[in-house]
N, C-alpha and C positions, 0 to 999 in steps of 0.2 A: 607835233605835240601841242599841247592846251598850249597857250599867251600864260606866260608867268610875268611879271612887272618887274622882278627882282633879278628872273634870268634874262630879261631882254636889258638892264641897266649892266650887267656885267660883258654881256655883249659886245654892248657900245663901248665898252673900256677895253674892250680886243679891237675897237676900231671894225665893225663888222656895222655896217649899215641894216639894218632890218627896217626903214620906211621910206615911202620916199622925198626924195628933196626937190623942194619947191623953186632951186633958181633953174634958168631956161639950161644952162651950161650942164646941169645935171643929167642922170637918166633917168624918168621917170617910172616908177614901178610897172606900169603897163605901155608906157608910152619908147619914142626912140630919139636921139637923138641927129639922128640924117633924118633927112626932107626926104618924099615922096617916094619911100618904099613902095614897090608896085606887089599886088595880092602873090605873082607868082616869084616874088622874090630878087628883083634887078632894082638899083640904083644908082641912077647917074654918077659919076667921080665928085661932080661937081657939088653935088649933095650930099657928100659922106661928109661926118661930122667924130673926129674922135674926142672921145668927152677926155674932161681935166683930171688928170691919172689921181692928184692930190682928193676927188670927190670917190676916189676907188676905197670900197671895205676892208681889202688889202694892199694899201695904195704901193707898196715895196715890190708887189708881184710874188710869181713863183718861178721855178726850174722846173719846166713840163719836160717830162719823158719825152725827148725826140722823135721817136720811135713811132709812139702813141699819135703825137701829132701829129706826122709825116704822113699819118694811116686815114687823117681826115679827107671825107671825098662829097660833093654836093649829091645829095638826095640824105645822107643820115640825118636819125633823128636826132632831137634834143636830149635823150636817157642814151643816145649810146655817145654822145659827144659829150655828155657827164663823167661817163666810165672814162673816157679818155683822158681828160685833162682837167675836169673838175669844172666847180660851177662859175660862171663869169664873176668877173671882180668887182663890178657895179651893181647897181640894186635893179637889177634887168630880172622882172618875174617871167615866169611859165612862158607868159602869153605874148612876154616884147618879141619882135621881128628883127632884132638884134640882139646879140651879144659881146660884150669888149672886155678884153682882157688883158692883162701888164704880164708881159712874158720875159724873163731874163734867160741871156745863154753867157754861157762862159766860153772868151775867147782865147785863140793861141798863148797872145800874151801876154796872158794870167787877167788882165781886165774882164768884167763881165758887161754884156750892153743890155740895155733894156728896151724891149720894142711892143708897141700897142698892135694886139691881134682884132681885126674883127670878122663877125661872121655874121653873113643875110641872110634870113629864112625867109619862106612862103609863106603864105597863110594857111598852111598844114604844118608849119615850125619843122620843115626839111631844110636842111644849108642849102644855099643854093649859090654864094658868092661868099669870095674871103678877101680882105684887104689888111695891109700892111702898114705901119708908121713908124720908121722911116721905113720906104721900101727896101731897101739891103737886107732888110732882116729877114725874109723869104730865102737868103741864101742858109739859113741855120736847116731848113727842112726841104722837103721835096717838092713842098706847095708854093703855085706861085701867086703871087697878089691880084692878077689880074682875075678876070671871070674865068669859071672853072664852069664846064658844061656837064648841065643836069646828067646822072646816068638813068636808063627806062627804067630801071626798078630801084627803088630806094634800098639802102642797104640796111639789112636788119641785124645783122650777128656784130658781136662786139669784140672778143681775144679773137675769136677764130681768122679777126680780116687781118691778125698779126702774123698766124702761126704757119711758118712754111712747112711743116710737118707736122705726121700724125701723130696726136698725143697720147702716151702711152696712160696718165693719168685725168682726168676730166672728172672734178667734183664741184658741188653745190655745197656752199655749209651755213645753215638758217641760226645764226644767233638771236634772241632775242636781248631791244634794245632795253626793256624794263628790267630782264635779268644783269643785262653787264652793268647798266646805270643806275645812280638813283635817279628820282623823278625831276624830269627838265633837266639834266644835268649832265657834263659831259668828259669833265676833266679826268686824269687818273685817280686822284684823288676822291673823285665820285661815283667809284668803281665800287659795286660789292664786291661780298665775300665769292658769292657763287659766279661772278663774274667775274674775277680774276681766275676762279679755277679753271672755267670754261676756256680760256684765253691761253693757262698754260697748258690746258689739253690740247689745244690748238696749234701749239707753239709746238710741243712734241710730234703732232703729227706730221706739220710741215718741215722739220727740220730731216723727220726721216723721208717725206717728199724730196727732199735735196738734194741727196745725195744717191738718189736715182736718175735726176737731169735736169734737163732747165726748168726750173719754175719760174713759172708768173701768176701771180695772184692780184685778182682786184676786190679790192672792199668798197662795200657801197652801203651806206646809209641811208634810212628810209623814213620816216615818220607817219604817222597818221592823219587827216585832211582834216584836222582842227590846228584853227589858229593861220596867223597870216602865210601864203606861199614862202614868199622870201625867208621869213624867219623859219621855218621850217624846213627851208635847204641848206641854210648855214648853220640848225643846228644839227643835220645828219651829217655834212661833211665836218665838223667837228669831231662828233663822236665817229666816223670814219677813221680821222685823222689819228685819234685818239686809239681807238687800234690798233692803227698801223706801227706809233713806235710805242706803243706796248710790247707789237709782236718782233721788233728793233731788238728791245732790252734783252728778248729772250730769245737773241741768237739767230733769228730770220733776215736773209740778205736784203737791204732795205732796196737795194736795185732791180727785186722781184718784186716788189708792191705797188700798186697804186692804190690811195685811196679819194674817192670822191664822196659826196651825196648828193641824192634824187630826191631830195624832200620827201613829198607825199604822191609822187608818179607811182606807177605799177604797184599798186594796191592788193592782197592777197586777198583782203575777205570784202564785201559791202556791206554797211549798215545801214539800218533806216532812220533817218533823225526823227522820228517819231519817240524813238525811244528815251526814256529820264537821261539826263546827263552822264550819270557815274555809271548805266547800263552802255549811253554808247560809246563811251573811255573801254570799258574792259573789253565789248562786240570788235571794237578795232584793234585791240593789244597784237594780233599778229601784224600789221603793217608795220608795227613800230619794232625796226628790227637792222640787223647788221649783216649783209650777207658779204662771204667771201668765198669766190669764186678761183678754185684753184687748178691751172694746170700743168701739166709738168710732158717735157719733150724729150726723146733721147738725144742724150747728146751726139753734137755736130761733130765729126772728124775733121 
């Protein structure tokens, strides 16, 4: 979405970093914070560097879907390790060769620990290595911290590397994000009219998905490629977010959902910036959008 001044100051008051910071401890918007990332994605131990969790946008972390996580494998890309766990916690754009992230799990008993995730890409932005802080915390999922060996083909599909069975439902659902929202904007509060109907339409149709079998649905946020990356990924996992316990309120199992955003990745239409301004805001209005991806499995005996 365009740079607003006033949406990127409230922002900042969600603690969401959108630029980047200047001290060396930091992550740099394009840059990493481990030494000598090699082009095809290996880094010495001795070079891994995990940044100061207090410089994190959400420095508190999240509760990743185990499941989701456990499904990461070296060779995916960066949009399908969006859909998974959502976007990194630090102000790591598009283009860093890293990603770090503040993962909490909840333990037997009743404590929750908190542990720093990272992930190494190539210079084609495939994972290629994941690392752990402190290492025990590898024991929450299937992954271990050590190097994980490339597989020959990158893996391209996203629910399907979950689903041990065939889905009796498999839908696409293309909201658009200037219909649910107003402009720049993300909260519920900043929902239209025709945007909350759209949403309880939504909500009716998944609820009767239900109770035909397992659903899982992922919401992913999108934006248009104006205005800075970062900011643009933190404002579609908002309005992500922002769907998701909408679709909460209205009776949808919140342990069916994820939602992430993709910023401005996977683009539906191209424009040409030859065009006046307000021409190429409306030429790209279909990027700027919410999709939710839903399927649904018979249930397991």
């Amino acid at each position: 979405m365009i740079h607003n001044i006033q949406l990127k100051s409230s922002v900042r008051h969600l603690a969401i970093a959108l630029s980047c910071m200047s001290m060396l401890v930091s992550v740099g918007c394009t840059h990493t914070v481990s030494s000598n990332i090699s082009r095809d994605g290996h880094v010495a131990v001795s070079d891994l560097v995990f940044p100061d969790q207090n410089k994190a946008w959400r420095n508190q972390g999240t509760f990743p879907n185990r499941e989701n996580l456990s499904n990461i494998r070296a060779g995916m890309n960066k949009d399908v390790i969006y859909q998974l766990i959502g976007p990194p916690h630090f102000s790591e754009a598009q283009h860093a060769q890293e990603w770090d992230y503040i993962l909490n799990f909840n333990q037997t008993d009743g404590t929750v620990k908190t542990c720093q995730y990272k992930i190494i890409f190539d210079k084609d932005f495939y994972a290629q290595e994941f690392y752990w802080q402190p290492q025990d915390c590898a024991e929450f999922t299937e992954i271990q911290p050590q190097l994980i060996q490339v597989q020959e083909q990158p893996i391209q599909s996203n629910i399907s590397v979950l689903a041990p069975h065939t889905p009796i439902i498999n839908e696409r659902i293309n909201l658009s994000a200037d219909t649910l929202f107003q402009f720049n904007k993300w909260r519920t509060n900043d929902m239209t009219s025709q945007g909350r109907q759209s949403l309880d339409n939504l909500a009716t149709k998944l609820k009767h998905y239900q109770v035909q079998g397992d659903s899982r649905i992922i919401i992913t946020g999108y934006t248009d490629r104006l205005g800075d990356d970062v900011y643009n990924l933190n404002l579609s996992q908002l309005r992500a977010q922002t769907v998701r316990e909408y679709l909460i309120t209205q009776g949808i199992d919140p342990s069916s959902m994820v939602a992430s955003g993709a910023g401005e990745s996977q683009p539906v239409v191209h424009c040409s910036n030859t065009l006046s301004r307000q021409t190429l805001i409306n030429c790209l209005q279909p990027n700027r959008r919410v999709e939710v991806a839903v399927t649904v499995y018979t249930p397991q005996n």
